[in-house]
mmCIF entry with sequence, helices, sheets and N, C-alpha, C, O atoms, coordinates in Angstrom:
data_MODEL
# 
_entry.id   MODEL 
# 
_entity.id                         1 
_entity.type                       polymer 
_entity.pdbx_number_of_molecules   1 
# 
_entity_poly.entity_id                      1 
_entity_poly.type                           'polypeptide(L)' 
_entity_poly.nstd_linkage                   no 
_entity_poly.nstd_monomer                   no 
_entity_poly.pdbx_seq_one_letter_code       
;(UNK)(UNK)(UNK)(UNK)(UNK)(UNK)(UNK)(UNK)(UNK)(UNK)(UNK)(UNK)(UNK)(UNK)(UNK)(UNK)
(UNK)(UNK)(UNK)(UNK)(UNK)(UNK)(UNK)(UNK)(UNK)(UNK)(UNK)(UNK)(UNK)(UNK)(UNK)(UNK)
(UNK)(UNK)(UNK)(UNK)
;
_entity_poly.pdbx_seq_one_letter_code_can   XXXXXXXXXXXXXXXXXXXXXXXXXXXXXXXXXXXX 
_entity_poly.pdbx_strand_id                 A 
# 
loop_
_entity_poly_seq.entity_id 
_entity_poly_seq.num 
_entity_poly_seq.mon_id 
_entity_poly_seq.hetero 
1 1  UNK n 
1 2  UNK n 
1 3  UNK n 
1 4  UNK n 
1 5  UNK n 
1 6  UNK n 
1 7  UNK n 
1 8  UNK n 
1 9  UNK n 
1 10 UNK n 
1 11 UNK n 
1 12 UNK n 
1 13 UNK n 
1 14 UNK n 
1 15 UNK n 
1 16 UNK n 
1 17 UNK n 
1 18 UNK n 
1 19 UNK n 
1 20 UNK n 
1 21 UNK n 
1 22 UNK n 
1 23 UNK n 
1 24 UNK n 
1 25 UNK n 
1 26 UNK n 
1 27 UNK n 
1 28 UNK n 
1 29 UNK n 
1 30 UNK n 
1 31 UNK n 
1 32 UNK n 
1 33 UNK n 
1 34 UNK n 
1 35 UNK n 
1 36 UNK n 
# 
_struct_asym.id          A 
_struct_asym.entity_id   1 
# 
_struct_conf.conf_type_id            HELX_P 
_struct_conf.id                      HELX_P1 
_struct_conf.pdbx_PDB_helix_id       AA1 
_struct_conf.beg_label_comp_id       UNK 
_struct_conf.beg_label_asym_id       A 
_struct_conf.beg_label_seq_id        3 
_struct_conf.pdbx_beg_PDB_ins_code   ? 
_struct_conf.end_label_comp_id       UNK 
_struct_conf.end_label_asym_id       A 
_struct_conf.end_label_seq_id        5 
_struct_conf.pdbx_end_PDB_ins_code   ? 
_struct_conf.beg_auth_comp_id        UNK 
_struct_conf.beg_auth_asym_id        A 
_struct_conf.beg_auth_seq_id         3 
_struct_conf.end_auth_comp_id        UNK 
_struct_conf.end_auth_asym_id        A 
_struct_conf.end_auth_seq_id         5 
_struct_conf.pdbx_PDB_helix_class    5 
_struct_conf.details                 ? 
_struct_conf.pdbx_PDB_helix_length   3 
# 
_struct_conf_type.id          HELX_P 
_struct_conf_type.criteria    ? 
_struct_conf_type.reference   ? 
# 
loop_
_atom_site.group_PDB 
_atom_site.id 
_atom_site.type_symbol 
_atom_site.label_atom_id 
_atom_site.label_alt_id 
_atom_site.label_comp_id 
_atom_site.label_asym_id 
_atom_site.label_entity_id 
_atom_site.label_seq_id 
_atom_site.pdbx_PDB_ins_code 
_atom_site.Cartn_x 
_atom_site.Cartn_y 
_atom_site.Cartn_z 
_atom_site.occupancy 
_atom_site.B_iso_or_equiv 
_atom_site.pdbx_formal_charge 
_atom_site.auth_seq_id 
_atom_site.auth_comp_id 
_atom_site.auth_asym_id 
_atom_site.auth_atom_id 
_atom_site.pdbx_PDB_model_num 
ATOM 1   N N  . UNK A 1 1  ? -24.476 -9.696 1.321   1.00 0.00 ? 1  UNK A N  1 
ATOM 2   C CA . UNK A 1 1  ? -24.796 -9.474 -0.101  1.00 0.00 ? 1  UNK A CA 1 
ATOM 3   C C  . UNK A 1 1  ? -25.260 -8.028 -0.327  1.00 0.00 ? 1  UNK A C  1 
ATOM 4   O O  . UNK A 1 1  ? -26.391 -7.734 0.061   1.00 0.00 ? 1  UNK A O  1 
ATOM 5   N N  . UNK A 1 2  ? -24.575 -7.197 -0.857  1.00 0.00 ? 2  UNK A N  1 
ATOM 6   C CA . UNK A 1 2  ? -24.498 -5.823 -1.219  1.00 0.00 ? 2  UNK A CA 1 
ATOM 7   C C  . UNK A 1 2  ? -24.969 -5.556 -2.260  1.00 0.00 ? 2  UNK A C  1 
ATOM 8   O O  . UNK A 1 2  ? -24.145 -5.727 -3.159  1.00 0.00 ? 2  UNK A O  1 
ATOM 9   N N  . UNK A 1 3  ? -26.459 -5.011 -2.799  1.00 0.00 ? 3  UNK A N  1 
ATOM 10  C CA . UNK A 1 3  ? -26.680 -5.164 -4.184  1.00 0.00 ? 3  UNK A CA 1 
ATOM 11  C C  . UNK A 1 3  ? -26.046 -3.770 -4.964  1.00 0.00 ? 3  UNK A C  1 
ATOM 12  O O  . UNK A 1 3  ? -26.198 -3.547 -6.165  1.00 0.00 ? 3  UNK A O  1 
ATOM 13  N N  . UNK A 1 4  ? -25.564 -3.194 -4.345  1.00 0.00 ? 4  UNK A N  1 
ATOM 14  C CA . UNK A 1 4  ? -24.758 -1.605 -4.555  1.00 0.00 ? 4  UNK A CA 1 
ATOM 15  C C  . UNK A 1 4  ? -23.462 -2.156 -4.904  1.00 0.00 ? 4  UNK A C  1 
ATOM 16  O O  . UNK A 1 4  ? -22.858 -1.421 -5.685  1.00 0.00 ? 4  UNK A O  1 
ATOM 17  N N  . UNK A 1 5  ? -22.768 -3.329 -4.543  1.00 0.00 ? 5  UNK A N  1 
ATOM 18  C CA . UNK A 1 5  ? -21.630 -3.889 -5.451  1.00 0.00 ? 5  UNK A CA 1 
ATOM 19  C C  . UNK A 1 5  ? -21.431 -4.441 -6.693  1.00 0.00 ? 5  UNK A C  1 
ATOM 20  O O  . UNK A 1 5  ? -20.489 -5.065 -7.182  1.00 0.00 ? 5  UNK A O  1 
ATOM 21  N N  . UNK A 1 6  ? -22.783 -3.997 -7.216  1.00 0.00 ? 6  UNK A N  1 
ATOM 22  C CA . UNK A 1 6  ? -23.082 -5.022 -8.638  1.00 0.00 ? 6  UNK A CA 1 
ATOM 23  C C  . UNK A 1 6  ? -23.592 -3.819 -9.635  1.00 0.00 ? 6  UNK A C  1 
ATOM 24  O O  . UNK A 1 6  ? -24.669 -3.735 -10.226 1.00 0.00 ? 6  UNK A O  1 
ATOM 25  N N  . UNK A 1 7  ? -22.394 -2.852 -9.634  1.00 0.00 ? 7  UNK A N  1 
ATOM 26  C CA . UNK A 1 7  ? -22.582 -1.655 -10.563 1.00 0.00 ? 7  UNK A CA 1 
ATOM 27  C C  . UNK A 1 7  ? -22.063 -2.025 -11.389 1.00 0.00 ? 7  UNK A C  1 
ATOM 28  O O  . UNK A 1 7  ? -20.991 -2.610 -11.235 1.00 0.00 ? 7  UNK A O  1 
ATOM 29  N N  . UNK A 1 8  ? -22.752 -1.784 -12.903 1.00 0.00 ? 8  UNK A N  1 
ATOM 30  C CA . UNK A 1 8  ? -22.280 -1.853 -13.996 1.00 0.00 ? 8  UNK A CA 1 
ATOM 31  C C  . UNK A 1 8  ? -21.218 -0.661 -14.383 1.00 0.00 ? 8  UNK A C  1 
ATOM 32  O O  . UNK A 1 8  ? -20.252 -0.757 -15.140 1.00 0.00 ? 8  UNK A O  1 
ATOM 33  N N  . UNK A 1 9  ? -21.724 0.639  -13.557 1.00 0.00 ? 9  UNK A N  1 
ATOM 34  C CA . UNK A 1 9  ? -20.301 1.629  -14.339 1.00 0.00 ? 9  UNK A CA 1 
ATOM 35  C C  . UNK A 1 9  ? -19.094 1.371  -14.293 1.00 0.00 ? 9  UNK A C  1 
ATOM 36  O O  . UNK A 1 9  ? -18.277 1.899  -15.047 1.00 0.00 ? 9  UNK A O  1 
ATOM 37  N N  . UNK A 1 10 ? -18.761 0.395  -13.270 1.00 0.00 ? 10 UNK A N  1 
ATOM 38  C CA . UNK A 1 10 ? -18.034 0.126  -12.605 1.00 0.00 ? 10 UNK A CA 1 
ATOM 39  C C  . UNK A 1 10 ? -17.019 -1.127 -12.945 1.00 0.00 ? 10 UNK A C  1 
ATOM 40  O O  . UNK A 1 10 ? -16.478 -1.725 -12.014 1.00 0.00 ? 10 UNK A O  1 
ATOM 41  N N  . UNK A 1 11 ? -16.828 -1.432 -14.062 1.00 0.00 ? 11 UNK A N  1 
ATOM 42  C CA . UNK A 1 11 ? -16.308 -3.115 -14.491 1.00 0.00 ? 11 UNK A CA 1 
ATOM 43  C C  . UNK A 1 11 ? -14.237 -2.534 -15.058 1.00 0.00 ? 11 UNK A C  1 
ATOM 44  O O  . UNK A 1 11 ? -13.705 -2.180 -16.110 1.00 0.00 ? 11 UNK A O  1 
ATOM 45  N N  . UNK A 1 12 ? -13.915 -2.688 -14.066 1.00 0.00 ? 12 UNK A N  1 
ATOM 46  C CA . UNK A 1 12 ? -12.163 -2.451 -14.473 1.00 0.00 ? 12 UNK A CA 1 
ATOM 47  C C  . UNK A 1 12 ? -11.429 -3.702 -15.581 1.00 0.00 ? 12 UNK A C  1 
ATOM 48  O O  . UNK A 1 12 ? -10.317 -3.748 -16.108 1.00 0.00 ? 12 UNK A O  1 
ATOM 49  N N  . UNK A 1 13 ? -12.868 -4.837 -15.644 1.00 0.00 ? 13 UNK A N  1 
ATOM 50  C CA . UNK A 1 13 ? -12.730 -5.494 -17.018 1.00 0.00 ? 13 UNK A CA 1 
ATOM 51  C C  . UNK A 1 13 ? -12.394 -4.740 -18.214 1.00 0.00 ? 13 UNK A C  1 
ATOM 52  O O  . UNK A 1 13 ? -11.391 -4.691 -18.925 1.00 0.00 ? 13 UNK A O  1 
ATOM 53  N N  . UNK A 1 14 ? -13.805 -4.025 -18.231 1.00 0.00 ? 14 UNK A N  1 
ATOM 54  C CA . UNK A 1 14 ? -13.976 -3.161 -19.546 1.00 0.00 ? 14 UNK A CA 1 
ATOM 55  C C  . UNK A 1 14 ? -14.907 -1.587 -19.010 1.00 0.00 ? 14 UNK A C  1 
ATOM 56  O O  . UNK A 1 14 ? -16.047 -1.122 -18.984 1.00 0.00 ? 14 UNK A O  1 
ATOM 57  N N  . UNK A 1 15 ? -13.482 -1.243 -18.646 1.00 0.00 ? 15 UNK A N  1 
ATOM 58  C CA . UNK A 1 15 ? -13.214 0.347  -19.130 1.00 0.00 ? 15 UNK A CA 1 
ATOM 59  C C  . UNK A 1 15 ? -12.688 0.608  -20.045 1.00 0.00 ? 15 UNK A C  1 
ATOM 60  O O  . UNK A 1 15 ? -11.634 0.016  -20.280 1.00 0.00 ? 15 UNK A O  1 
ATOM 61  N N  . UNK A 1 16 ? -13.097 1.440  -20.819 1.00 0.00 ? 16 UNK A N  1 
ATOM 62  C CA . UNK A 1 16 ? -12.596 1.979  -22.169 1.00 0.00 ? 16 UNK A CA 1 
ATOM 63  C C  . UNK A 1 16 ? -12.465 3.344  -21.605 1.00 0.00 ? 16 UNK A C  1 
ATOM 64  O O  . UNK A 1 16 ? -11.445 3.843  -22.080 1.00 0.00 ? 16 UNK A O  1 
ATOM 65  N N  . UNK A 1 17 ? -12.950 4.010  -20.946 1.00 0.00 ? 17 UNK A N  1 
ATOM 66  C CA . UNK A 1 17 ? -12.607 5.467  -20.792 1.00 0.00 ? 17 UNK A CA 1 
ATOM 67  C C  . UNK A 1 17 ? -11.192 5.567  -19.759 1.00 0.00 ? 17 UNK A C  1 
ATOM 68  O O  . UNK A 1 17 ? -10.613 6.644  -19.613 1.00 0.00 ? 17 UNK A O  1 
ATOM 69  N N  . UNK A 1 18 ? -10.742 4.334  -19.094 1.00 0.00 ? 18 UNK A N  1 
ATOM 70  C CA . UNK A 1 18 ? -9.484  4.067  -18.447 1.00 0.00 ? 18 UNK A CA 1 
ATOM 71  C C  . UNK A 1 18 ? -8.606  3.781  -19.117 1.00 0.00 ? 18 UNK A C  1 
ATOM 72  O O  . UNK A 1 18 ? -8.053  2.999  -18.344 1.00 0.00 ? 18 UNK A O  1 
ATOM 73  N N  . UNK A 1 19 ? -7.737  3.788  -20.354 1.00 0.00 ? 19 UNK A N  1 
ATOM 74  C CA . UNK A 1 19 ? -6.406  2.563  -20.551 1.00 0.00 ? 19 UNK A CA 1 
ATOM 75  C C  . UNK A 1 19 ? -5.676  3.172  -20.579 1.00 0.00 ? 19 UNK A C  1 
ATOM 76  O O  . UNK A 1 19 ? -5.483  4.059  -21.410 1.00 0.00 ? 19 UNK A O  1 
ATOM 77  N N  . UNK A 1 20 ? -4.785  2.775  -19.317 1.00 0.00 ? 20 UNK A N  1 
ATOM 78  C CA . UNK A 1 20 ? -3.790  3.308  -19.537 1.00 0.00 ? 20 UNK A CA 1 
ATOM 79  C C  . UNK A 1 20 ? -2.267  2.742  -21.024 1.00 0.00 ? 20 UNK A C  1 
ATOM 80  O O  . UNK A 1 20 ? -1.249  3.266  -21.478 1.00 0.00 ? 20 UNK A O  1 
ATOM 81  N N  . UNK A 1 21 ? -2.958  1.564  -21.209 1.00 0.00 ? 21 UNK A N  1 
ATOM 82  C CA . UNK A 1 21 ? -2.447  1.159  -22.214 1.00 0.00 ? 21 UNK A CA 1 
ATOM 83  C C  . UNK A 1 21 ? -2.998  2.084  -23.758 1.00 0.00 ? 21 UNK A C  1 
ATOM 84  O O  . UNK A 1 21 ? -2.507  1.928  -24.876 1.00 0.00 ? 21 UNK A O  1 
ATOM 85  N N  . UNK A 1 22 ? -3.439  2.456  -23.614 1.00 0.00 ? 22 UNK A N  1 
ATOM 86  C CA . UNK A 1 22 ? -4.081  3.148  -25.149 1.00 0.00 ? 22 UNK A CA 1 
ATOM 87  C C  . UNK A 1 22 ? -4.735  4.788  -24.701 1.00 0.00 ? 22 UNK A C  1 
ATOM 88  O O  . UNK A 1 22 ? -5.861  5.156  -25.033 1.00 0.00 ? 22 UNK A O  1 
ATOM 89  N N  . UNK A 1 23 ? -3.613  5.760  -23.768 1.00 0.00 ? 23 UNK A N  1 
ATOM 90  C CA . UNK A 1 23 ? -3.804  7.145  -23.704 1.00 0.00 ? 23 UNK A CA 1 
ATOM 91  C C  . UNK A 1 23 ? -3.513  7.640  -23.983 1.00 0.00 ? 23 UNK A C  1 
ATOM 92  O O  . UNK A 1 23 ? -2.512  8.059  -23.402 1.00 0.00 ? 23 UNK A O  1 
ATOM 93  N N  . UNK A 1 24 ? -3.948  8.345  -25.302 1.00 0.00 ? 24 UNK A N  1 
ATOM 94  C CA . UNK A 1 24 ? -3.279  9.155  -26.371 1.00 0.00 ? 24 UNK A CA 1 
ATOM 95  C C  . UNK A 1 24 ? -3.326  10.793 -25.727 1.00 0.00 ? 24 UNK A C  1 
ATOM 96  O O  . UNK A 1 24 ? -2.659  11.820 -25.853 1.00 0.00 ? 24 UNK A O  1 
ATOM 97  N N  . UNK A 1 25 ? -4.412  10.392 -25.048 1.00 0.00 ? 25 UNK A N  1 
ATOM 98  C CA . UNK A 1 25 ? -4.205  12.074 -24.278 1.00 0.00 ? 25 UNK A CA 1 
ATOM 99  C C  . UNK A 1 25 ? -3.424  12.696 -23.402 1.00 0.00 ? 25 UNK A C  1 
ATOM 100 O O  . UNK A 1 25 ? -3.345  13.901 -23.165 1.00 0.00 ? 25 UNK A O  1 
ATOM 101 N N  . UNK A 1 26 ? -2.600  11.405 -22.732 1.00 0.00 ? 26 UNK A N  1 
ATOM 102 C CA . UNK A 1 26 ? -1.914  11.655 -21.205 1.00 0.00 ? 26 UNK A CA 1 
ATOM 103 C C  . UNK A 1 26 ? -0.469  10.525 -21.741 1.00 0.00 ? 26 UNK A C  1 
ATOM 104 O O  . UNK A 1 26 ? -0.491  9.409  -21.223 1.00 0.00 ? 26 UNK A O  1 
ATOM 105 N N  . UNK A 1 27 ? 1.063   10.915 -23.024 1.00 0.00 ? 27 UNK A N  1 
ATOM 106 C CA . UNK A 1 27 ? 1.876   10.209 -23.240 1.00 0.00 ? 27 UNK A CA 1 
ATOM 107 C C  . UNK A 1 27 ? 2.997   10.995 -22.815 1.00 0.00 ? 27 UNK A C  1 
ATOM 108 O O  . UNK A 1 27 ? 3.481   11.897 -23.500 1.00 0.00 ? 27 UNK A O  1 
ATOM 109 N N  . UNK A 1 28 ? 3.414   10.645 -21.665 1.00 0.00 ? 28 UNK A N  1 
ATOM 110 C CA . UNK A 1 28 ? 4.692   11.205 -20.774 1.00 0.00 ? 28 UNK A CA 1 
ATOM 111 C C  . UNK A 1 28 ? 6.069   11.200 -22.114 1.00 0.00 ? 28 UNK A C  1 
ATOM 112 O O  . UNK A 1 28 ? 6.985   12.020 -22.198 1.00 0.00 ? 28 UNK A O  1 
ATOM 113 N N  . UNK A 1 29 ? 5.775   9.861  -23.140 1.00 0.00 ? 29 UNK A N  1 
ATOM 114 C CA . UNK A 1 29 ? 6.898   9.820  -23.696 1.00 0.00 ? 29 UNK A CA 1 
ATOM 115 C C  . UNK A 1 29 ? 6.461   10.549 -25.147 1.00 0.00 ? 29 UNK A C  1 
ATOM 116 O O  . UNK A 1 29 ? 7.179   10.158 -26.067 1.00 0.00 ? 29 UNK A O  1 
ATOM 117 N N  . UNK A 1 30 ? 5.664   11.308 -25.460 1.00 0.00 ? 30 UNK A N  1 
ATOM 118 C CA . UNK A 1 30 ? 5.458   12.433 -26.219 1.00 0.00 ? 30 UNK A CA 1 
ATOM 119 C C  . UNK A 1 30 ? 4.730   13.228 -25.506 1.00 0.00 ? 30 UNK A C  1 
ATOM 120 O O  . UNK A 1 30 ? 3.521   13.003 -25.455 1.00 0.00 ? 30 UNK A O  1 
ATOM 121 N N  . UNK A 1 31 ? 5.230   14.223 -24.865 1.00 0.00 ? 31 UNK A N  1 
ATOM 122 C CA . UNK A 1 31 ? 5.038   15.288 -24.980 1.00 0.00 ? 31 UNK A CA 1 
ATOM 123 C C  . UNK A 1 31 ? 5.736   16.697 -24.988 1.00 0.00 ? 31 UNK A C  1 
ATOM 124 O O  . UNK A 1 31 ? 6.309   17.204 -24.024 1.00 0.00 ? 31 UNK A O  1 
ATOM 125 N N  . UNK A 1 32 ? 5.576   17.292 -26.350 1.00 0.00 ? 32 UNK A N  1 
ATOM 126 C CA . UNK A 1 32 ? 5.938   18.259 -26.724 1.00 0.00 ? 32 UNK A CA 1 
ATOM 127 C C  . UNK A 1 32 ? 6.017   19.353 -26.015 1.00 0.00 ? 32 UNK A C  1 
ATOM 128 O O  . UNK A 1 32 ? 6.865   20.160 -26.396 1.00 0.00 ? 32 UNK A O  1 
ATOM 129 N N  . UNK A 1 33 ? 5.142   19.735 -24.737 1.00 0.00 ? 33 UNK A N  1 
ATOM 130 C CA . UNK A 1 33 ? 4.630   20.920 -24.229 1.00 0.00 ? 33 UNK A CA 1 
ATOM 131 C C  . UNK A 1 33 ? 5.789   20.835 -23.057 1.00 0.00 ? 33 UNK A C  1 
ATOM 132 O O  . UNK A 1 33 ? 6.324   21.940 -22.959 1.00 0.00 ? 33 UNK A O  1 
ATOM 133 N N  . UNK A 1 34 ? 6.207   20.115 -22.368 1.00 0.00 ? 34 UNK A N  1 
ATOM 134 C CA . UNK A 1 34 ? 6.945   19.723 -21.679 1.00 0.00 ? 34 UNK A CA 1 
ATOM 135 C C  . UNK A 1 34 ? 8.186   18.877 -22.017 1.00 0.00 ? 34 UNK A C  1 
ATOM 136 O O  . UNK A 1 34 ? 8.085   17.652 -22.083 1.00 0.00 ? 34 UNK A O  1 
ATOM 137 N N  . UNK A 1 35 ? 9.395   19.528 -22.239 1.00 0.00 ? 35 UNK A N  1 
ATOM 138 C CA . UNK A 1 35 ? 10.640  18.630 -22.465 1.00 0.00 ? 35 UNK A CA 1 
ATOM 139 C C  . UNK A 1 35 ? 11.390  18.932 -21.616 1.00 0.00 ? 35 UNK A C  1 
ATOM 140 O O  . UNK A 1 35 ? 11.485  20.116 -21.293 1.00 0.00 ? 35 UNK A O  1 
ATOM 141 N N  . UNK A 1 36 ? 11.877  18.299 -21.219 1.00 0.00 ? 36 UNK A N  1 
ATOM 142 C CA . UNK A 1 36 ? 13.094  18.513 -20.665 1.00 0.00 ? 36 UNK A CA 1 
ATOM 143 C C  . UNK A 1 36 ? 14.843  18.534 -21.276 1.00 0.00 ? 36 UNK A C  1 
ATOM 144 O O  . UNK A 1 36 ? 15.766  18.770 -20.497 1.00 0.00 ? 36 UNK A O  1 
# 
């Protein structure tokens, strides 16, 4: 029993600063700066 495994920063439930479903900052299929 590891009480260092029971980090809250840590929940890949609910990350919001992760989605890769909703990254408006990082969209391979818009981006302008880079076309090919």
């Amino acid at each position: 029993m590891l009480p260092t495994f029971n980090l809250p920063t840590f929940q890949p439930s609910n990350l919001p600063t992760f989605q890769p479903s909703n990254l408006p900052t990082f969209q391979p299929s818009n981006l302008p700066t880079h076309e090919y």
